[in-house]
VEXBAFI-878043 format. One line per field, with one value per residue (C-alpha): residue in one letter; chain; x negated, y, z; residue number from 1. Coordinates in steps of 0.001 Angstrom, whole numbers, plus 500000, padded with zeros to 6 digits. Last residue first. Example, Ala and Ser with C-alpha at 12.3 -4.5 7.8 and 13.67 -1.06 7.14 Angstrom:
BEGIN
residu = S,A $
chaine = A,A $
xx = 486330,487700 $
yy = 498940,495500 $
zz = 507140,507800 $
num = 2,1 $
// end
This chain:
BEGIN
residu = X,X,X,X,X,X,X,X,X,X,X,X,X,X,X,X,X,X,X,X,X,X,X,X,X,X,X,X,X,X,X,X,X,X,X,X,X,X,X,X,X,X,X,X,X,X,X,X,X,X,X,X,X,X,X,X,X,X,X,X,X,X,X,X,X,X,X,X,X,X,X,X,X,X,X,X,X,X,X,X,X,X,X,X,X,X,X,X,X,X,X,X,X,X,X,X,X,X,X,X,X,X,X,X,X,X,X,X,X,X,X,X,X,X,X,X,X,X,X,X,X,X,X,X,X,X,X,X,X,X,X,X,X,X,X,X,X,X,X,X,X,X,X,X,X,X,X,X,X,X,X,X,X,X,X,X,X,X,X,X,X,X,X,X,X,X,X,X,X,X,X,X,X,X,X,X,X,X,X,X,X,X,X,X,X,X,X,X,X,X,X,X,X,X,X,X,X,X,X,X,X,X,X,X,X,X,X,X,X,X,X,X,X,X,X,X,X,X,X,X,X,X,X,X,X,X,X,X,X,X,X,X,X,X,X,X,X,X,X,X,X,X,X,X,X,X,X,X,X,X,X,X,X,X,X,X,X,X,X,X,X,X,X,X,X,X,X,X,X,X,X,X,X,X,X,X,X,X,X,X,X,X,X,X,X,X,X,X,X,X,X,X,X,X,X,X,X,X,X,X,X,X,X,X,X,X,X,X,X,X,X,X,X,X,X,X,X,X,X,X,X,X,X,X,X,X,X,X,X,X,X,X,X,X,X,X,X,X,X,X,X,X,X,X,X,X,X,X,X,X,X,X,X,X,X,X,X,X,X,X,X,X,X,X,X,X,X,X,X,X,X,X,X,X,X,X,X,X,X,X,X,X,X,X,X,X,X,X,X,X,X,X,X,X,X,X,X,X,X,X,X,X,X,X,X,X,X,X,X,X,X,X,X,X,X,X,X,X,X,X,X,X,X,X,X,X,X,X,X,X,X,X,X,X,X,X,X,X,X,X,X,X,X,X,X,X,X,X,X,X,X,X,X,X,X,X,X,X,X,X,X,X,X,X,X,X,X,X,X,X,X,X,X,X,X,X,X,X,X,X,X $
chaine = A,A,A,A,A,A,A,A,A,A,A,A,A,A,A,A,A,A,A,A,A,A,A,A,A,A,A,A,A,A,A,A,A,A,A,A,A,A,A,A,A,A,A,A,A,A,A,A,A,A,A,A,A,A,A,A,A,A,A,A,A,A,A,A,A,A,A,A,A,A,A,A,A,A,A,A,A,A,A,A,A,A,A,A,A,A,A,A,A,A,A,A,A,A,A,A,A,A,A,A,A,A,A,A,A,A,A,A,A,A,A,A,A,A,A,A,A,A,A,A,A,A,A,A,A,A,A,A,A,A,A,A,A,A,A,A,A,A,A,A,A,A,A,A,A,A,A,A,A,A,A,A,A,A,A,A,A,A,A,A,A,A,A,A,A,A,A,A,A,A,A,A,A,A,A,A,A,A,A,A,A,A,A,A,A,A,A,A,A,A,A,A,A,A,A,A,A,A,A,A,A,A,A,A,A,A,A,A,A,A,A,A,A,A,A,A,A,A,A,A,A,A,A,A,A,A,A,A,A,A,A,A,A,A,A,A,A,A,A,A,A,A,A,A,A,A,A,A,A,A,A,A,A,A,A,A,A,A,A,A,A,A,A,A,A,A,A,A,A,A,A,A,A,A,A,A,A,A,A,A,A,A,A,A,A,A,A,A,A,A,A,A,A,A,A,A,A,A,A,A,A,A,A,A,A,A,A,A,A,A,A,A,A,A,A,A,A,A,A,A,A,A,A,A,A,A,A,A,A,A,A,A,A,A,A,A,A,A,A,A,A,A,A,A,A,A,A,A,A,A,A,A,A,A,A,A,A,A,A,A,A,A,A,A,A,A,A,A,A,A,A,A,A,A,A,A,A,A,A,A,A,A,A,A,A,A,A,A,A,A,A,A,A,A,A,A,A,A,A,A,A,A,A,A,A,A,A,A,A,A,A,A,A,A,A,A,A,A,A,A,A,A,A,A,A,A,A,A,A,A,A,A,A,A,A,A,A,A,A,A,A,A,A,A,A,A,A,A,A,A,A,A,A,A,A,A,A,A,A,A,A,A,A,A,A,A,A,A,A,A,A,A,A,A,A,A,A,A,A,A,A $
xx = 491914,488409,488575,492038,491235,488174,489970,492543,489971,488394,491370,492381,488976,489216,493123,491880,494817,494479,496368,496324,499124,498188,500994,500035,500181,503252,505240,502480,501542,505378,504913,501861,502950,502697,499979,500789,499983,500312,497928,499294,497737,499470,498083,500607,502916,503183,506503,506596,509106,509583,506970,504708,507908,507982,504373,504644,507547,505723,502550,505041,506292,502836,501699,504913,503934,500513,501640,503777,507377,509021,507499,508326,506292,508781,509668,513225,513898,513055,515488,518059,517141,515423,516584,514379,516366,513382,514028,510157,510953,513006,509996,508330,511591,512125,508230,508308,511483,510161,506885,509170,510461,507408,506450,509537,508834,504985,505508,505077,502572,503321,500368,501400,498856,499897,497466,497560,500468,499984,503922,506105,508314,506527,506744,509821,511311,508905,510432,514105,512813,511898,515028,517200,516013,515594,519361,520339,521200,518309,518265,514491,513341,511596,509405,508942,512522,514030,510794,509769,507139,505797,502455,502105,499311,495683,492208,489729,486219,486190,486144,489563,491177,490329,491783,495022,495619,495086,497482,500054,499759,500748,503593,504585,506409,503978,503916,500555,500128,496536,496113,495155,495936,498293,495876,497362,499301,503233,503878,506702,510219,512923,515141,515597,514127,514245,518478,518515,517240,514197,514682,512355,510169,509910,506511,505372,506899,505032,501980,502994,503818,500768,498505,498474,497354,494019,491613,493871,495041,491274,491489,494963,492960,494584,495185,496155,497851,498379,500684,500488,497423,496793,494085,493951,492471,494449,495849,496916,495016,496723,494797,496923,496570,494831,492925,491891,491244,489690,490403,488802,490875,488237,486106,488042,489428,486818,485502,488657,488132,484713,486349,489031,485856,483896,487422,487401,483944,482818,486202,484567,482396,481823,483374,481418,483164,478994,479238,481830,481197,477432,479392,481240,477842,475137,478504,476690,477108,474945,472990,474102,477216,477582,478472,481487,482346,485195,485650,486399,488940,490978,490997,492876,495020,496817,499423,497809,494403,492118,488746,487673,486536,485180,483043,482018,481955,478988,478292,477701,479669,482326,482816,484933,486808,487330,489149,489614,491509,491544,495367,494905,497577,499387,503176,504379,507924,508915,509205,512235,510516,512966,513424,514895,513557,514987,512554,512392,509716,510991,514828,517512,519993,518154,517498,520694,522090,519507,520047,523468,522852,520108,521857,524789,522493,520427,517322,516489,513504,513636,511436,512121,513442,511035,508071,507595,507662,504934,503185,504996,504824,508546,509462,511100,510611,512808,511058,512623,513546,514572,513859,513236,515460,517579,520396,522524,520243,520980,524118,521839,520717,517173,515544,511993,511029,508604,506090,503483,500130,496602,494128,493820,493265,496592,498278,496406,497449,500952,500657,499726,502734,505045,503469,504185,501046,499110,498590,495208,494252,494701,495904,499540,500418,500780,497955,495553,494540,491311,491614,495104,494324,491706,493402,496027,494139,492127,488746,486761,482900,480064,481309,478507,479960,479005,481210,483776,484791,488136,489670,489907,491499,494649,494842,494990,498545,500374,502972,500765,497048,494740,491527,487275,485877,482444,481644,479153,481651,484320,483910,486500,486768,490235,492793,496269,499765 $
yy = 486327,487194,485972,486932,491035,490600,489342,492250,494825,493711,494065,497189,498312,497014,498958,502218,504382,502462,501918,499731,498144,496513,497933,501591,504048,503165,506107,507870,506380,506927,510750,511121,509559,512721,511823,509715,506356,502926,500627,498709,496461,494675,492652,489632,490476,487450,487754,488387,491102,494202,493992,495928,497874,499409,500121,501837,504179,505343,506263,507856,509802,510974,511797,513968,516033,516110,517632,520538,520692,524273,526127,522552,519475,516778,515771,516451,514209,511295,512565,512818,509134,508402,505810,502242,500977,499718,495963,495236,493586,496492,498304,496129,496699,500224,500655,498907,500925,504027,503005,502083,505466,507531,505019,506490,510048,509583,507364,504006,500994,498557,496778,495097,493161,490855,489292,486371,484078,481021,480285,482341,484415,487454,486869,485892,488668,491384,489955,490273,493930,494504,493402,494736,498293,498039,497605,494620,494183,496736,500756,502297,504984,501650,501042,498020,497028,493309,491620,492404,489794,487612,486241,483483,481741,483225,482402,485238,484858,488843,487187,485541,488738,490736,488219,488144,491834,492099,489030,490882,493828,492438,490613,493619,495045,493640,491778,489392,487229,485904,483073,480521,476825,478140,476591,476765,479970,480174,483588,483415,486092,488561,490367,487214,488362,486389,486614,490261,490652,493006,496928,498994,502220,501247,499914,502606,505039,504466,504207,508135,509253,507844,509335,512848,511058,510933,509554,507237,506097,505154,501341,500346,501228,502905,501274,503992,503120,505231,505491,507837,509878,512011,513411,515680,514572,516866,513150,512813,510147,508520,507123,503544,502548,504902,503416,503857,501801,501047,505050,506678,509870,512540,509560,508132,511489,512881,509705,509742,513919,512708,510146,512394,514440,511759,511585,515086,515250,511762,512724,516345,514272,511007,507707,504291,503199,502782,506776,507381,505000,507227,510341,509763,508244,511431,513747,513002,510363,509816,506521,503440,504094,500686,501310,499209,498485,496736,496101,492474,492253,495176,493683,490389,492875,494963,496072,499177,500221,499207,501750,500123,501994,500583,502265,500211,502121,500539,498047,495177,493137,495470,496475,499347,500130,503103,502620,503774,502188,504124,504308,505819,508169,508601,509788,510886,510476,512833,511459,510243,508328,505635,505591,502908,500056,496792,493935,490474,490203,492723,493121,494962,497180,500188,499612,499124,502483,504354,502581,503771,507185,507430,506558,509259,511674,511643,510061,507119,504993,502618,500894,498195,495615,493190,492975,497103,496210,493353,494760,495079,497997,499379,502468,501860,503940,505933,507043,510663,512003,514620,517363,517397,519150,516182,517537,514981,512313,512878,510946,507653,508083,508656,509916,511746,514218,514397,516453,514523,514142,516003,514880,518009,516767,517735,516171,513511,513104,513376,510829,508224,508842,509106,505542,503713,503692,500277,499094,497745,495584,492181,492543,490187,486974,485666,483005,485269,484873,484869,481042,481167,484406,482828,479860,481608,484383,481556,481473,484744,484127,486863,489915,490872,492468,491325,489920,490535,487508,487948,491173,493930,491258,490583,494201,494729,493574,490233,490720,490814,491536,490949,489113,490251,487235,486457,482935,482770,481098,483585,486814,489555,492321,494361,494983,496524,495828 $
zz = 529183,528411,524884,523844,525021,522578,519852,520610,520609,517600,515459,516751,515667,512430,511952,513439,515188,518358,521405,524244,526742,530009,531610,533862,531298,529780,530137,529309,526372,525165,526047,524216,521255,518958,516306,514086,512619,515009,515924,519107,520745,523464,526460,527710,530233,533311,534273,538447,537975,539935,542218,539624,538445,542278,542494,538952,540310,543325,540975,538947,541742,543213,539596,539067,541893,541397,537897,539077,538739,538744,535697,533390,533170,533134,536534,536335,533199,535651,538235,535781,534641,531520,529555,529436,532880,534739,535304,534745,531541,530679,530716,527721,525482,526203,525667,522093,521287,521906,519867,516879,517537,517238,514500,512108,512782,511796,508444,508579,508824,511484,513266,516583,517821,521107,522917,525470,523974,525400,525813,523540,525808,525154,521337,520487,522746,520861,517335,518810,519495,516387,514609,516876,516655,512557,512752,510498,506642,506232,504603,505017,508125,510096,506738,504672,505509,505895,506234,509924,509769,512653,512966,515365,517249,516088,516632,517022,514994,513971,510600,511321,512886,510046,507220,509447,509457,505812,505146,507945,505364,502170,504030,505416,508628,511062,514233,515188,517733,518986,521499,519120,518127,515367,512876,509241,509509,507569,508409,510578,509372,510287,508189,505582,501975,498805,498901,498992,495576,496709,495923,495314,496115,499544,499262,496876,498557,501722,499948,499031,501841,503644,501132,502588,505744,503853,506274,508266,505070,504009,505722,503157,500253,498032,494101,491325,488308,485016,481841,479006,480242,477143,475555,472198,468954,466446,465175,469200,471609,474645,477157,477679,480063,482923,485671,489473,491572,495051,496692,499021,498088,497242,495738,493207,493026,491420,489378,487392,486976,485515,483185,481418,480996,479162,477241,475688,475310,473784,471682,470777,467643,468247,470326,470227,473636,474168,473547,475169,478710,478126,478385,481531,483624,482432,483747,487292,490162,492486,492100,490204,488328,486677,482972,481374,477531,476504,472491,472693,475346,474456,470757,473245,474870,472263,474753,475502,475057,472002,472294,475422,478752,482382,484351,487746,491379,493281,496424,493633,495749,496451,493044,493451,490426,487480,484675,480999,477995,474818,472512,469605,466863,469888,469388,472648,474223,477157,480414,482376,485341,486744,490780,493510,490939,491951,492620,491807,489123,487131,488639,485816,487386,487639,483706,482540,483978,482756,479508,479170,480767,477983,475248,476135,476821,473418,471578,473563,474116,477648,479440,481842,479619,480562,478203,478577,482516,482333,485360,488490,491677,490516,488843,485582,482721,480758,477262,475792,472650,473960,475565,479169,481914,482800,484668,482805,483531,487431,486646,486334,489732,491512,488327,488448,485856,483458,481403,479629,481636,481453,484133,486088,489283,490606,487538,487595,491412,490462,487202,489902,492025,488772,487992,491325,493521,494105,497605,499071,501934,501606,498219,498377,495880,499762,499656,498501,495113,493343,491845,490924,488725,487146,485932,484580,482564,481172,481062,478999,479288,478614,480639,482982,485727,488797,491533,493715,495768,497368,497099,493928,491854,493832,493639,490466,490560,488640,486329,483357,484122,481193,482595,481887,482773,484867,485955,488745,491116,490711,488539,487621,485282,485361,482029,482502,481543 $
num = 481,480,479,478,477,476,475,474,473,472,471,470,469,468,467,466,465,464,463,462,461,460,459,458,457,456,455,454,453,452,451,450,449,448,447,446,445,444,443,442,441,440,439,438,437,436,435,434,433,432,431,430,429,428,427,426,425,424,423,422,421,420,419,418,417,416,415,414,413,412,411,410,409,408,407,406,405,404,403,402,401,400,399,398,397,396,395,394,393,392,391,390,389,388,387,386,385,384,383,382,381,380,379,378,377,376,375,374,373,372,371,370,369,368,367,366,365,364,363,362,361,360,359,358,357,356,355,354,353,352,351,350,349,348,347,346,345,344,343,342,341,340,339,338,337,336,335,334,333,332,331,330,329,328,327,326,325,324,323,322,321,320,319,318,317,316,315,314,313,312,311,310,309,308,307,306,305,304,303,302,301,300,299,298,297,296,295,294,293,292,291,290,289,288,287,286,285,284,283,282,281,280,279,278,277,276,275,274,273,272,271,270,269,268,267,266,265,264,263,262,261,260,259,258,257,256,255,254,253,252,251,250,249,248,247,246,245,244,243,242,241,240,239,238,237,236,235,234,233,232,231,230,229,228,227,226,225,224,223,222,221,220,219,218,217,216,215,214,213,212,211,210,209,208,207,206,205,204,203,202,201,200,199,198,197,196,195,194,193,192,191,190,189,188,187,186,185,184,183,182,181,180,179,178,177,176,175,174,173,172,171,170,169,168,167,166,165,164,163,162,161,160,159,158,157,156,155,154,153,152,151,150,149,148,147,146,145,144,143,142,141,140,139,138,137,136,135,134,133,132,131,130,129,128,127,126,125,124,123,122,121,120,119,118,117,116,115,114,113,112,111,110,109,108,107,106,105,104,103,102,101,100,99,98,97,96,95,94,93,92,91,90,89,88,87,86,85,84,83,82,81,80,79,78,77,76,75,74,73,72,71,70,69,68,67,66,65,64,63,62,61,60,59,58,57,56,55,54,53,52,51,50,49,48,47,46,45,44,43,42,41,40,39,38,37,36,35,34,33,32,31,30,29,28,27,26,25,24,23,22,21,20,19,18,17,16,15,14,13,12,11,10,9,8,7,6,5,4,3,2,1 $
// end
């Protein structure tokens, strides 16, 4: 469960989060932060919300990948251990009693069933065994977090957000974390961090949190190493509920969540991993997903196509071609695996290239944007596939040939060389086919696609590691075309 400020249409409300992510509250209209009317969590949450239930351009860590950065930035956390099986619980190297938790990107998991007290091995097989086979919200955890159980005497609530309208990161602290939403509600404080930030920010959240003594420490430094990776990672959230606090008055993070923004992975490809995870990190009931699916656009007037591997991130894609003023035609959605290394029903190689067939042979289709977020090994084969495809339209036979495999750039084959024959080869795929190939963008992450560019030098085929700019250069493509 976790607590965010929101504002829509001049009405400001601070709204407890059950089941539903920050996220949908980070995008939209952000607003300012004045806290003087509460509506209803309901009504609030249908107002803000995209129309996939999706951020348009954040993801929120699982727990264990918040609690990692903490960890790394000092923020103390209770040692755990991650649990991929049930029979991994009798390796468990924590002592008990311990709290099982399941790892899945949903709020309401306490309400659920998806956390777990036991005192012994035998319990906790039993309940680990429970809890990978209960669904919260749909999804399957892949991963529980076995941590050890801690007796707060308090629970605090601290954040840290972007307020986009404001153009500042917002404080946010309340001495009743937790569950205990409605007290939450009442005692939130928040402090706009105006200029550069400085420990003047951390300990006036205490004291308006109405803290004394080493607490207005203690948590004013909780607060600072918040800020510090706020900004290290470019990141939209970041909050810990509840902040555990012992009768000696030490500081614990007891749960976490972290929102990236989509934009800053190409920054912090340490993240990618890890928003990876988060994606992948479940299971879906197999009977909400089909492998291959049409987002539902209102106007499919356009010349525009899109192909992702997310819903979440075919609604980002979508909001940037609409305020770049491009019109769109079809989006389609590789829904059966969030990544092209995760288990399907179907190869991932069939999938995507049934999508590419859709879309070449659709009629008015100018520009093709293909944005599919995965990890470097996986896109250097999605971009094999994509040029198999698109060369077999030219009746090129997409594996190399032993005279094609001769020309790499060994001691014996010089470049001019090679450039003679490939300019050779390209006159013979021009004449090859008279199908009219419409322009492809294609933003992929990572680093060694130099031999796939290649390949593909001469088809009307662009790339771009920068999601806007992708964006721009495919409305731009649809224009002139």
């Amino acid at each position: 469960m976790a607590l965010i400020w929101w504002k829509k249409t001049g009405e400001t409300a601070l709204i407890e989060e059950e089941g539903i992510g920050n996220r949908e509250l980070l995008t939209g209209n952000r607003g300012k932060l004045d806290g003087d009317q509460y509506p209803s969590i309901t009504q609030a949450f249908k107002e803000n919300k995209d129309t996939t239930g999706c951020a348009s351009n954040t993801m929120d860590l699982l727990e264990y990948q918040a609690k990692e950065l903490f960890r790394e930035i000092g923020i103390p956390v209770l040692p755990s251990q991650c649990i991929g099986d049930p029979t991994d619980i009798k390796r468990l190297q924590i002592r008990y009693p311990v709290v099982l938790k399941s790892q899945v990107p949903a709020g309401g998991r306490g309400r659920a069933g998806g956390i777990r007290f036991v005192e012994n091995t035998i319990d906790a097989i039993a309940a680990a065994r429970a809890v990978f086979n209960l669904p919260i919200l749909g999804q399957y955890p892949q991963v529980l977090l076995a941590e050890s159980r801690y007796d707060a005497d308090q629970e605090f609530y601290l954040a840290l957000l972007l307020d986009y309208e404001l153009r500042h990161p917002v404080l946010l602290g309340s001495v009743e974390g937790g569950l205990n939403s409605v007290l939450a509600r009442e005692q939130m404080q928040k402090v706009v961090i105006e200029q550069e930030f400085s420990p003047f920010y951390a300990r006036r959240l205490a004291v308006k949190m109405g803290l004394q003594g080493k607490l207005i420490d203690s948590v004013s430094d909780i607060v600072q190493r918040m800020y510090q990776i706020f900004i290290q990672k470019d990141l939209d959230l970041v909050e810990i509920n509840p902040l555990g606090i012992s009768p000696q008055g030490e500081v614990m993070a007891l749960d976490g969540k972290i929102s990236v923004n989509e934009y800053a992975l190409g920054r912090h490809p340490e993240l990618i991993p890890l928003a990876l995870a988060s994606v992948n990190g479940h299971r879906e009931q197999p009977m909400f997903k089909s492998q291959l699916s049409e987002f539902n656009l209102t106007d499919k007037q356009g010349n525009i196509a899109i192909l992702c591997n997310s819903t979440c991130l075919a609604a980002a894609t979508i909001d940037l071609i609409y305020k770049a003023k491009g019109q769109l035609a079809k989006c389609l959605i590789l829904e059966g695996y969030a990544s092209w290394d995760s288990p399907s029903l179907s190869s991932p190689v069939q999938q995507l290239q049934a999508a590419l067939k859709l879309l070449t042979e659709a009629k008015g289709i100018k520009v093709v944007l293909v944005n599919i977020l995965s990890n470097f090994a996986a896109s250097e084969e999605v971009a094999e596939v994509i040029a198999n495809y698109i060369l077999s339209l030219f009746e090129q036979t997409p594996v190399l040939s032993a005279t094609d495999r001769g020309m790499r750039p060994t001691g014996t084959n010089s470049r001019p060389h090679r450039s003679q024959a490939q300019s050779s080869n390209t006159q013979q795929l021009q004449l090859a086919s008279n199908a009219q190939l419409p322009h492809f963008v294609i933003r992929l992450l990572g680093d060694n696609l130099d031999g796939v560019k290649e390949r593909l030098s001469t088809m009307p085929i662009h790339w771009n590691h920068d999601l806007e700019r992708a964006v721009e250069q495919s409305v731009s493509l649809a224009k002139s075309a």
